[in-house]
C-alpha positions in Angstrom: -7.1 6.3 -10.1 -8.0 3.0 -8.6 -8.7 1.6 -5.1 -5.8 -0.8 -5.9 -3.0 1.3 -8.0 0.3 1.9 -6.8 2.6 4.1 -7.1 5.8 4.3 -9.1 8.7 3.7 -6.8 10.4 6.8 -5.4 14.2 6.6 -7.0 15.8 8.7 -3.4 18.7 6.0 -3.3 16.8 5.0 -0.3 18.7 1.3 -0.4 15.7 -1.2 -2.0 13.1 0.9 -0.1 9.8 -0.7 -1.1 7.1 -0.1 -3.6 4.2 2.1 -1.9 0.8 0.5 -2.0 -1.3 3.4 -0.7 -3.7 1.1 1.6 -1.1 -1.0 3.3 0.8 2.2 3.5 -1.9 4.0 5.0 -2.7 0.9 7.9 1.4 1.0 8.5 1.6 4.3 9.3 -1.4 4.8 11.2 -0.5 1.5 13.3 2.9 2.6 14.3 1.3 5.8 15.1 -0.9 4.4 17.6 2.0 2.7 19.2 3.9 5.9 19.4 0.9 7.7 20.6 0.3 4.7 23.2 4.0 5.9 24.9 1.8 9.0 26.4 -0.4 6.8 29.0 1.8 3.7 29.2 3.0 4.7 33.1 -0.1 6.3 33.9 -1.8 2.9 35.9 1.8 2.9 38.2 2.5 6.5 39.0 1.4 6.3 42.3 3.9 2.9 42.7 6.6 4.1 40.9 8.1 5.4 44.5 8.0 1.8 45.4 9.5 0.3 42.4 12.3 2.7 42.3 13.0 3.4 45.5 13.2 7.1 44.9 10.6 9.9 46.7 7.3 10.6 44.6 8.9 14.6 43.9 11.6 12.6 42.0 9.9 9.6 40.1 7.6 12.5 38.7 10.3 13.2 36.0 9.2 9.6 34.4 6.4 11.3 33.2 7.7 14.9 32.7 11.2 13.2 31.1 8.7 11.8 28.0 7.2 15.3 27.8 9.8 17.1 27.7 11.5 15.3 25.3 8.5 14.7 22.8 8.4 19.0 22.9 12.1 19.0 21.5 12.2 16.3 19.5 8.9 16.7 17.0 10.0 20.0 15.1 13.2 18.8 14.8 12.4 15.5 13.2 10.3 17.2 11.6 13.0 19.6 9.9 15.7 16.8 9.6 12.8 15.0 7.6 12.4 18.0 5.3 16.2 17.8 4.6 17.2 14.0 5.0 14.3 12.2 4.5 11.2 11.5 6.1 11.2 8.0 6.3 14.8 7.9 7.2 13.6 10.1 10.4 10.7 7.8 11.0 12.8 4.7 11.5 14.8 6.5 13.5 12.2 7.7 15.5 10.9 4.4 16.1 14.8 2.7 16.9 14.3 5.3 19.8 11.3 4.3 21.3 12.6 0.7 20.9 15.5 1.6 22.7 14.1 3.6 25.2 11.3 0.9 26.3 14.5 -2.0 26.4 16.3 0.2 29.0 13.2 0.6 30.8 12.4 -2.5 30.7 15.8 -3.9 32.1 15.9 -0.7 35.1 15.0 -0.9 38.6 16.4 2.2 39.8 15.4 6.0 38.9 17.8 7.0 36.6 17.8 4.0 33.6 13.9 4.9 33.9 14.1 8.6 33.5 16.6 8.2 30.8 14.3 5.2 28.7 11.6 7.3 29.0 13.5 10.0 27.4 14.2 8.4 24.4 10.3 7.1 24.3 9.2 10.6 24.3 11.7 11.2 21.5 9.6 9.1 19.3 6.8 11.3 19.5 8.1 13.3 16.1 6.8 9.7 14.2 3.3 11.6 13.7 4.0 14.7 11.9 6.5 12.9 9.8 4.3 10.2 8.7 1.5 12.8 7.9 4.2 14.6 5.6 5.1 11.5 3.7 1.8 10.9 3.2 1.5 14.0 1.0 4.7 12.5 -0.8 3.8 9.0 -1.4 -0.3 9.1 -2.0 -2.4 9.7 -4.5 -4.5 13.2 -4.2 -8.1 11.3 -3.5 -6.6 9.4 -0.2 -4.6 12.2 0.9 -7.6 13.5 3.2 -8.4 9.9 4.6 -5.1 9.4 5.2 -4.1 12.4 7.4 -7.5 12.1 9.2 -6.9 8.5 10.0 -3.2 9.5 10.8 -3.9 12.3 12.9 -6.6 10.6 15.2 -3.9 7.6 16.0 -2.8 10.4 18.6 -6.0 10.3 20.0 -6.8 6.8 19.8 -3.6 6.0 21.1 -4.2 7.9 24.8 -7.8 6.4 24.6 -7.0 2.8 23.9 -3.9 3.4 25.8 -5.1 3.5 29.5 -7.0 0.5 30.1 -4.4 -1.5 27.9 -1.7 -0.4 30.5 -3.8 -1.2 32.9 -4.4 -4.8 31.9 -0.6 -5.3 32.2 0.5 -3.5 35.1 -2.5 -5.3 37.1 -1.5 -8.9 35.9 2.0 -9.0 35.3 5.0 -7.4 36.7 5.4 -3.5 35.6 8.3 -4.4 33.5 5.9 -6.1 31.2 5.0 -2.7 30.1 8.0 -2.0 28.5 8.5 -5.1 27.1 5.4 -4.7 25.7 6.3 -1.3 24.5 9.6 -2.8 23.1 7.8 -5.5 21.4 5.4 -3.1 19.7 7.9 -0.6 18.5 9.8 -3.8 16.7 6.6 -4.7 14.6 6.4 -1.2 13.8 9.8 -0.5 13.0 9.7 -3.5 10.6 6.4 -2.8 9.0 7.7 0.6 8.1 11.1 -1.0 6.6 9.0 -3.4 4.6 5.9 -1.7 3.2 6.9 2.1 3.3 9.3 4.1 0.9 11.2 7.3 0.9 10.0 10.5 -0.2 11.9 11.8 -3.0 10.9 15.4 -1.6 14.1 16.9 0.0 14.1 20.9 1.6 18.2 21.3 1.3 20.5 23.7 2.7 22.2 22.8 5.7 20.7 22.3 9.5 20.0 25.2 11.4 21.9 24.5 14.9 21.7 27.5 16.1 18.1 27.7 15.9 17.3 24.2 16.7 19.4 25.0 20.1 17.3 28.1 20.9 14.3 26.6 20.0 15.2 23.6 22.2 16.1 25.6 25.4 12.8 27.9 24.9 10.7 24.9 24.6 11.9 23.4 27.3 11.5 26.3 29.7 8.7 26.5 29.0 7.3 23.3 28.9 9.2 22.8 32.3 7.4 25.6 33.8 4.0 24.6 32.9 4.6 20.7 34.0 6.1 21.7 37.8 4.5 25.0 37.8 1.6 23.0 40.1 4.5 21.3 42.4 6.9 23.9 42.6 4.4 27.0 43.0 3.2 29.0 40.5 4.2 32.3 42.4 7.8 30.3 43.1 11.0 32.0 42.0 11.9 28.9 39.9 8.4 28.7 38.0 8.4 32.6 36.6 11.8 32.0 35.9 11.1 29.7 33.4 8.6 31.7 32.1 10.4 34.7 31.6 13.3 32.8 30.5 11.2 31.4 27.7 9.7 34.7 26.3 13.6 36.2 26.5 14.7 33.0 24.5 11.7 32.9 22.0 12.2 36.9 21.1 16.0 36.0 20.4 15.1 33.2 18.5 12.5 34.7 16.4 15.0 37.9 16.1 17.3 35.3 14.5 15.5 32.9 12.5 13.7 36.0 10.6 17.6 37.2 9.6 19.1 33.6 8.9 19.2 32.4 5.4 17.9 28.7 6.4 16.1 29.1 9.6 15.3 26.3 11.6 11.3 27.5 11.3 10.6 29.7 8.6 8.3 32.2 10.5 7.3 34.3 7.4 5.5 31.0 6.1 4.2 30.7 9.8 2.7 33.8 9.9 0.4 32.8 6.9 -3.1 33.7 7.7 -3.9 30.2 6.9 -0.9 28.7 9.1 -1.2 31.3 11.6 -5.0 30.8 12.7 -4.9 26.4 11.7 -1.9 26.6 14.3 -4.0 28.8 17.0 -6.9 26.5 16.3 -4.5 23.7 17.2 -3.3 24.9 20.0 -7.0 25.7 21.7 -8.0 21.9 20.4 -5.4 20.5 22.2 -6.2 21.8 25.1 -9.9 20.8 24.6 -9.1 17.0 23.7 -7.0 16.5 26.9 -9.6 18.5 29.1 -12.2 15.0 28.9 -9.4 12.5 29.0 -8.1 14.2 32.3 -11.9 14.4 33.9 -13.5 11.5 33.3 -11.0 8.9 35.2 -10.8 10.8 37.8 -14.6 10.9 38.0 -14.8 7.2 37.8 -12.6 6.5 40.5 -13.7 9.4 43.2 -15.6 7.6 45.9 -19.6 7.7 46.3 -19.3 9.4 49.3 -18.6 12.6 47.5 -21.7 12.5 45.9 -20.2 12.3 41.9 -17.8 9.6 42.1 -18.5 6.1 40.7 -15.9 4.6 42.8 -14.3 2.5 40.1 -10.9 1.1 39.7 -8.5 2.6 37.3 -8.8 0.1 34.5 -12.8 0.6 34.7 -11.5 4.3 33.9 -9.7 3.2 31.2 -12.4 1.4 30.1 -14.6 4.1 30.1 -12.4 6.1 27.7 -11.6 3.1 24.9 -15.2 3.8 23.5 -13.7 7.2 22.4 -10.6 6.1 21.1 -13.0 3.7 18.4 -15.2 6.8 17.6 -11.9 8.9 17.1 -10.7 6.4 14.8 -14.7 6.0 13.2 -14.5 10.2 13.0 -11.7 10.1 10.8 -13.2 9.0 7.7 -16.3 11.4 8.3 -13.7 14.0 8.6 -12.2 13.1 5.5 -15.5 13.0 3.1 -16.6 16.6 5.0 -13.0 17.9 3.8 -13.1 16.5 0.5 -16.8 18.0 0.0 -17.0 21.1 2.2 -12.8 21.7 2.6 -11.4 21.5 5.7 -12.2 24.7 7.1 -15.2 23.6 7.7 -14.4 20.1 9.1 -12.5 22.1 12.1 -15.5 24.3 12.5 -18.1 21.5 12.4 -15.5 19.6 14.8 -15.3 22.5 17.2 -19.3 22.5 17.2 -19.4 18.9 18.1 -16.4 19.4 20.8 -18.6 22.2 22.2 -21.6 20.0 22.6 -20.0 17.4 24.4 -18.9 19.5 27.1 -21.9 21.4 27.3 -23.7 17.8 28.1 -20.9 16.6 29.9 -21.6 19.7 33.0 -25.0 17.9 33.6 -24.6 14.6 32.8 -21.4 12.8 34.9 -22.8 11.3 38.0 -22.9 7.8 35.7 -21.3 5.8 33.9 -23.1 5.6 30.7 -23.0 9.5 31.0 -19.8 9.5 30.9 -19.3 6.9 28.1 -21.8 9.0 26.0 -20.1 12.3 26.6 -16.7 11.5 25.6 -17.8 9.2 22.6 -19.4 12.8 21.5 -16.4 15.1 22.0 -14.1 11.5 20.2 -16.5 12.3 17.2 -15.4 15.9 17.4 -11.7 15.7 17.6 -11.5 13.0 15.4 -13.3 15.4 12.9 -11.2 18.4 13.6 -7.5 16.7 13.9 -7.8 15.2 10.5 -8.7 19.1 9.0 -5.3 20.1 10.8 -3.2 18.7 8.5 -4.7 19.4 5.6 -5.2 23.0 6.5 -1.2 22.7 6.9 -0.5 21.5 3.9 -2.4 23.7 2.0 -0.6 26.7 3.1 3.1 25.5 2.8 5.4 24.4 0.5 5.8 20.6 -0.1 9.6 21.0 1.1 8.4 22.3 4.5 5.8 20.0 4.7 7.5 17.8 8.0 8.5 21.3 9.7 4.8 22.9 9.4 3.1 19.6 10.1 5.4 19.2 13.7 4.9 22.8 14.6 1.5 22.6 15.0 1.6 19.3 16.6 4.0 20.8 18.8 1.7 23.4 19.6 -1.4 21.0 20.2 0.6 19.6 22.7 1.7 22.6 24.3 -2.4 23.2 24.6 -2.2 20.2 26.2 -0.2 20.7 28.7 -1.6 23.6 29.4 -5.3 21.7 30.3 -3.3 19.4 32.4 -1.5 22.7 34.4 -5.0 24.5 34.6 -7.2 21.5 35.4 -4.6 20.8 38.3 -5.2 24.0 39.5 -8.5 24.0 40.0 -8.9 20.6 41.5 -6.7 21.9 44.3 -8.6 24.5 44.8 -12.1 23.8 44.6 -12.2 21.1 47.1 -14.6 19.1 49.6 -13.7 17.6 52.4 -14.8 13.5 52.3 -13.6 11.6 55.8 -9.9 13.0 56.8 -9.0 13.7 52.9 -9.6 16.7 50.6 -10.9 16.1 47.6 -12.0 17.7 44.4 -15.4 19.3 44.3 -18.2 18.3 41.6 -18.4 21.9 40.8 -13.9 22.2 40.3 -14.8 19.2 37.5 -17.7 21.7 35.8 -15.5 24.3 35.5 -13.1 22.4 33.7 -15.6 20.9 31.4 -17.0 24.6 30.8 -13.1 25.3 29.9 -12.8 23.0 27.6 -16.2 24.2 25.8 -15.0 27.5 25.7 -11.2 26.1 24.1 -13.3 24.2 21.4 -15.6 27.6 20.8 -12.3 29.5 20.5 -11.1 27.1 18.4 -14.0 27.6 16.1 -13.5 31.1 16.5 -10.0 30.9 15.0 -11.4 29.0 12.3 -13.7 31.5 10.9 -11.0 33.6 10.0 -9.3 31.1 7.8 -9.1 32.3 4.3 -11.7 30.8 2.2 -9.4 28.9 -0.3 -8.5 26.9 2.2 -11.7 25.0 1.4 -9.4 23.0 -1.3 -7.9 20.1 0.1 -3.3 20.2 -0.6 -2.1 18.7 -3.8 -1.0 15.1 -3.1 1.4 13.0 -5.0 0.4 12.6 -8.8 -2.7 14.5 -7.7 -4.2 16.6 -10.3 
């Protein structure tokens, strides 16, 4: 096959969906992904004036961050399955219609609620990724599949890097509405590009929707996930906190009890319990937490005063700053991780990943007291998760069926972001604790950042861990569309 062939057109009664041309396919899809992605930091540079804006108390205008989480944890393996059944593109669109909407009534609000409820549908975007990794499979041919995903899989990351400092920009010289229009703005090109340039897949699971499942799935997730965002304000020892938890185990052991007896389960856990699923979604899990570890340490550094003896002192768009080097090596990385895949199999892309991961954090422990440190630090770890996140995917989709391709590829994205949100739980935890005392304020200790950075080594060295006990075949990289 050629750089420049295309593809027949996928007859799915899609309504004139267009002729795939793998390149401009592959740009779509990774561009909207980015914006998507970008939904992640856009409030982070008004947090602390959100009380002012709103007019609500800071305990309360913390849902506009927990609101996007919370629903991007529910929403991403069940696009995912919808996708499977109904069409991934279908799902995509309206994914994005969602974010669109979401950012319009954000946009237009001035009071708590229209915010919590626009972030909401934002954070039920997220599901975009996982679907436009699976319709990659179904619309590519086999030698771009591994670029594809990797470049696809890093917009997550590029995304939060690139996302910061953009936000920044805005809130600092406009109005904070100007986000959301923003946001809006984007998610229209987006939405467009994928009408014009992307088709349907003609790949459909069947069988009817599991509600039951997706309801119990839904709750458990968002126990959960509640429980490990508040867990820091409401007390980890609190009533309310191990509530959740316990709530969540009790609801997942039902849930499992049921989905292994249904006929159509919302999450076939016999395919899940693949070796090769099994350990690619551990993996994923202890990646995510290692990817989010550096993107949560190195603002912070850059904006704690000299006067604790780390600090830079900088502002927080010279933190974003910082961190947009290592969105453009994430997105260099993904390529690299593509031609290590295609030569060595993707087993050992998320091993060699892990390695690099490791590194950086190693250096990062004695080398963050400047900023070029800092710059060079998280450029190394971008290398390494751009590296490893494109091997995810692959590893996936080598291990599933093509009609569960949507369902496997959001379950483990599900579960990178539950690693995730576990780095952001722990690293608050320590920071609290291992404090210094700078003027009248309390603030966290060089040493509470080290331990997070050694943290995140040891998540990347698990994840390499979990990776050694892939099966070897997994070293071929999935059957693609028309692949041979």
């Amino acid at each position: 096959m050629t750089e420049t062939m295309s593809l027949p057109e996928t007859k799915t009664g899609a309504g004139g969906a267009p002729k795939a041309r793998p390149n401009l396919v592959i740009f779509v899809l990774a561009f909207s992904g980015i914006v998507v992605a970008l939904m992640q930091t856009l409030v982070l540079p008004i947090v602390a004036k959100l009380p002012e804006y709103l007019g609500a108390p800071a305990s309360d205008t913390a849902w506009v961050v927990t609101a996007t989480l919370l629903a991007a944890a529910v929403a991403t393996p069940l696009m995912g399955r919808l996708g499977d059944m109904f069409g991934k593109r279908r799902m995509m669109i309206i994914s994005l219609s969602l974010l669109i909407a979401g950012s319009l009534i954000a946009a237009l609000s001035s009071t708590l609620v229209p915010m919590i409820a626009g972030r909401l549908l934002q954070g039920l975007a997220m599901g975009f990724i996982p679907l436009a990794i699976s319709i990659m499979r179904d619309l590519l041919p086999n030698e771009k599949l591994p670029t594809a995903t990797s470049v696809m899989s890093a917009s997550l990351g590029i995304g939060a890097a690139i996302g910061l400092p953009a936000a920044a920009f805005v809130a600092e010289s406009f109005d904070w509405h100007a986000l959301f229009w923003t946001a809006a703005i984007l998610g229209v090109v987006s939405l467009v590009l994928v009408l014009a340039t992307v088709p349907e897949s003609a790949q459909r699971a069947g069988g009817r929707f599991d509600f039951l499942g997706a309801i119990g799935l839904s709750i458990g997730l968002l126990c959960l996930m509640l429980a490990i965002s508040k867990g820091g304000d409401w007390g980890w020892g609190a009533g309310l906190t191990i509530g959740l938890f316990i709530a969540a185990v009790v609801v997942f052991l039902f849930w499992g009890f049921y989905q292994l007896r249904t006929k159509e389960p919302m999450v076939d856990l016999r395919t899940t319990a693949k070796r090769q699923v099994l350990f690619t979604n551990l993996a994923g899990i202890a990646f995510g937490f290692a990817s989010l570890a550096i993107q949560l340490i190195v603002p912070q550094i850059v904006q704690m005063p000299e006067a604790t003896g780390y600090g830079i002192g900088g502002t927080l768009l010279q933190a974003g700053l910082v961190m947009t080097p290592q969105g453009i090596v994430i997105m260099c990385a993904a390529p690299l991780s593509a031609r290590i895949s295609r030569t060595l199999g993707p087993k050992a892309a998320l091993m060699i990943g892990a390695v690099v991961v490791a590194v950086g954090y190693g250096l990062n422990i004695v080398m963050m007291n400047e900023l070029w440190q800092l710059i060079i630090v998280s450029c190394i770890i971008g290398a390494g998760i751009g590296i490893a996140y494109g091997a995810l995917p692959l590893l996936i989709m080598g291990a599933v069926p093509r009609s569960e391709t949507g369902a496997a590829n959001s379950l483990n994205a599900l579960l990178r972001s539950i690693g995730s949100s576990l780095a952001s739980a722990l690293s608050g935890v320590i920071l609290a604790q291992m404090v210094i005392t700078v003027g009248d304020h309390a603030l966290p200790s060089a040493d509470g950042f080290r331990v997070i950075m050694a943290i995140g080594c040891a998540g990347a060295l698990l994840a390499l861990l979990l990776a050694a006990f892939l099966p070897k075949k997994s070293a071929d990289v999935p059957e693609a569309a028309h692949g041979h």
